[in-house]
C-alpha positions as CSV (number, residue, x, y, z in Angstrom):
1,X,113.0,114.8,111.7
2,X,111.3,114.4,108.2
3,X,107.2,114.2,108.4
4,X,107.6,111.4,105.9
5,X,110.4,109.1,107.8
6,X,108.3,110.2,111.0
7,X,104.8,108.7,109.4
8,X,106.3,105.8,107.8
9,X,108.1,104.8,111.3
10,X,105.2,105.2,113.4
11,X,102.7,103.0,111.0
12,X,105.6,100.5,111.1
13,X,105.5,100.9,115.5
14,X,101.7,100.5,114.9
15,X,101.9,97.3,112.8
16,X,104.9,96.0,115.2
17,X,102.5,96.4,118.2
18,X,100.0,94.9,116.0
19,X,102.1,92.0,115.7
20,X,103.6,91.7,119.2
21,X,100.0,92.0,120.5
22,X,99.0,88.6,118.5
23,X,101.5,87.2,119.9
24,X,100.5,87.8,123.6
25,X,97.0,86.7,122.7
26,X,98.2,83.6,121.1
27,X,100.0,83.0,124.7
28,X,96.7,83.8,126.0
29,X,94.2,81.5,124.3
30,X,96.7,78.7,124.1
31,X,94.9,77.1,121.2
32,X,96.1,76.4,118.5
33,X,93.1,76.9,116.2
34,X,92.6,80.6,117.9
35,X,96.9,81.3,117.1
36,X,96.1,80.2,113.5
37,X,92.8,83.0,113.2
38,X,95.3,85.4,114.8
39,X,97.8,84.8,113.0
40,X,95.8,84.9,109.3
41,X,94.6,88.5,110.6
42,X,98.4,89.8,111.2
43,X,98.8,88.4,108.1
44,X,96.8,89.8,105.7
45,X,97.5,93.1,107.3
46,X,101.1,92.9,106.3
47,X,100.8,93.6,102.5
48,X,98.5,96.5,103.5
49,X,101.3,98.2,105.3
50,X,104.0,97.2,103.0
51,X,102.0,99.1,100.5
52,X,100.9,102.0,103.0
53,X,104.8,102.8,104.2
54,X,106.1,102.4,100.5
55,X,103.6,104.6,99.2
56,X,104.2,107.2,102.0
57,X,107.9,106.6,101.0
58,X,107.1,107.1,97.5
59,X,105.2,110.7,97.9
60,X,108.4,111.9,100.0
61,X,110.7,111.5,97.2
62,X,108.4,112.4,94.4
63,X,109.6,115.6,94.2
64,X,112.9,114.7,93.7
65,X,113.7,111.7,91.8
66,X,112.6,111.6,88.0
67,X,109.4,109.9,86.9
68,X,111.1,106.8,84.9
69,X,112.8,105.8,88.7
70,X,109.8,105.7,90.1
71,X,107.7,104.2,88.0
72,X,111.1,101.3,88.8
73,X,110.0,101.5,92.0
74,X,106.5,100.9,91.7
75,X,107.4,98.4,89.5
76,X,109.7,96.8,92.2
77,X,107.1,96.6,94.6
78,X,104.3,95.0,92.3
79,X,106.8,92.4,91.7
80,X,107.4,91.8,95.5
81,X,103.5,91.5,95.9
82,X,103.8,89.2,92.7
83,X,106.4,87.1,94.4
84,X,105.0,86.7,97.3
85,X,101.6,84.8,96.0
């Protein structure tokens, strides 16, 4: 398997458990004012790994795609984080 696929699927597990984990807490507390903190923390976690697995993405190809596409890529994901406001 390829370092890069095997790093950006395991911080994607990680964030997944992450997220699965909130969700067993939010069972937990049964509040909804403690679901709502929990949820704004898995939250603003999200754009973090977006960026974090695309960059990892990113640095894998590098090598072999040509500077103008990647700079589109880049450019692609700035919008999404744009969009997304």
């Amino acid at each position: 398997m390829d370092a890069t696929v095997m790093r950006m699927a395991v911080l994607r597990i990680l964030f997944g458990s992450v997220s699965i984990i909130g969700a067993i807490l939010m069972f937990y507390f049964n509040r909804v004012e403690d679901a709502l903190k929990i949820n704004a923390f898995i939250g603003s976690i999200g754009p973090f790994v977006f960026l974090t697995v695309s960059g990892i993405g990113l640095l894998g190809i590098s090598g072999q795609m040509e500077l103008y596409k990647i700079a589109m890529v880049v450019a692609g994901i700035l919008l999404i984080m744009l969009g997304t406001r």
